[in-house]
C-alpha positions in Angstrom: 30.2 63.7 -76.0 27.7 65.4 -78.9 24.4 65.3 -77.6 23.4 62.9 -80.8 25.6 60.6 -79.1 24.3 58.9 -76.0 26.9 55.8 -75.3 29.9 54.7 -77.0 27.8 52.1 -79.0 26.3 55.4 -80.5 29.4 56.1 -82.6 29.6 54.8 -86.0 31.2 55.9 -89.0 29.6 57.0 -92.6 27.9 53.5 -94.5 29.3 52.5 -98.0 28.1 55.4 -100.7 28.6 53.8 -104.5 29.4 57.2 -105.3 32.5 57.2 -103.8 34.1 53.9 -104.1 37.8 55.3 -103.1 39.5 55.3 -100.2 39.9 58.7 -100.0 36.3 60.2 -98.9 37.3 63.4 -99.2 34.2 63.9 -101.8 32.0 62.1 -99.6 33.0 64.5 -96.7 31.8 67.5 -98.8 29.1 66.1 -100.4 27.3 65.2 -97.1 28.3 68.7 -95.6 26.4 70.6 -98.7 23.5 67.2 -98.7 23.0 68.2 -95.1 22.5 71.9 -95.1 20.5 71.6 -98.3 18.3 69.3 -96.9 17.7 71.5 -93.6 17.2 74.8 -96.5 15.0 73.0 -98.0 13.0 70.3 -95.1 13.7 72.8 -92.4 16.2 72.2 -89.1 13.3 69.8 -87.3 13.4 67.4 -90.7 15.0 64.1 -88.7 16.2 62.3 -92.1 18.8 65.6 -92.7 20.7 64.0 -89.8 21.9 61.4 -91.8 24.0 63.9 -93.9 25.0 65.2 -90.5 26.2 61.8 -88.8 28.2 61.2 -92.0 30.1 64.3 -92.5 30.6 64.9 -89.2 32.4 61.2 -89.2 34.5 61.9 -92.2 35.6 65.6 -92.0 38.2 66.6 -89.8 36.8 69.7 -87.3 39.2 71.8 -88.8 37.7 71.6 -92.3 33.8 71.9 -90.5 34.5 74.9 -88.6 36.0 76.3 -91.6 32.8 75.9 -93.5 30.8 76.9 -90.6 32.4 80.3 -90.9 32.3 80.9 -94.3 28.9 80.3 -94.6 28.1 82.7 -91.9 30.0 85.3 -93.7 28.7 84.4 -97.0 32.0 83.4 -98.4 31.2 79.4 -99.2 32.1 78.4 -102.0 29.7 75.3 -102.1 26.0 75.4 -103.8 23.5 75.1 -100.8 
């Protein structure tokens, strides 16, 4: 398991976000990705409340998608504003 995640009562999926009242949360998934590593640009990596945007995205992207990102953004290629 992630080291964020102690016991299985650790896991929880992404709270209700009014701006995304659909079912698919496709949005939500890159929203949180870009809310988290702006927040760590901006707050720094120690900044706790970042993890929020973490937790989430990592509970509604698939790995695929994350990893993807991950890359990009080490290669400069994202597309996304951070």
């Amino acid at each position: 398991m992630p080291e964020m995640i102690k016991s299985v009562a650790d896991i929880k999926t992404a709270p209700f976000d009014p701006r995304f009242p659909n079912t698919n949360q496709t949005r939500h998934c890159y929203q949180s990705y870009l809310d988290f590593h702006r927040c760590q640009k901006v707050r720094g990596e120690k900044y706790e409340p970042c993890q929020y945007f973490k937790r989430a995205f990592t509970s509604l992207c698939p790995n695929e998608w994350v990893e993807k990102w991950d890359t990009q953004r080490g290669e400069g290629t994202f597309a996304g504003r951070i």
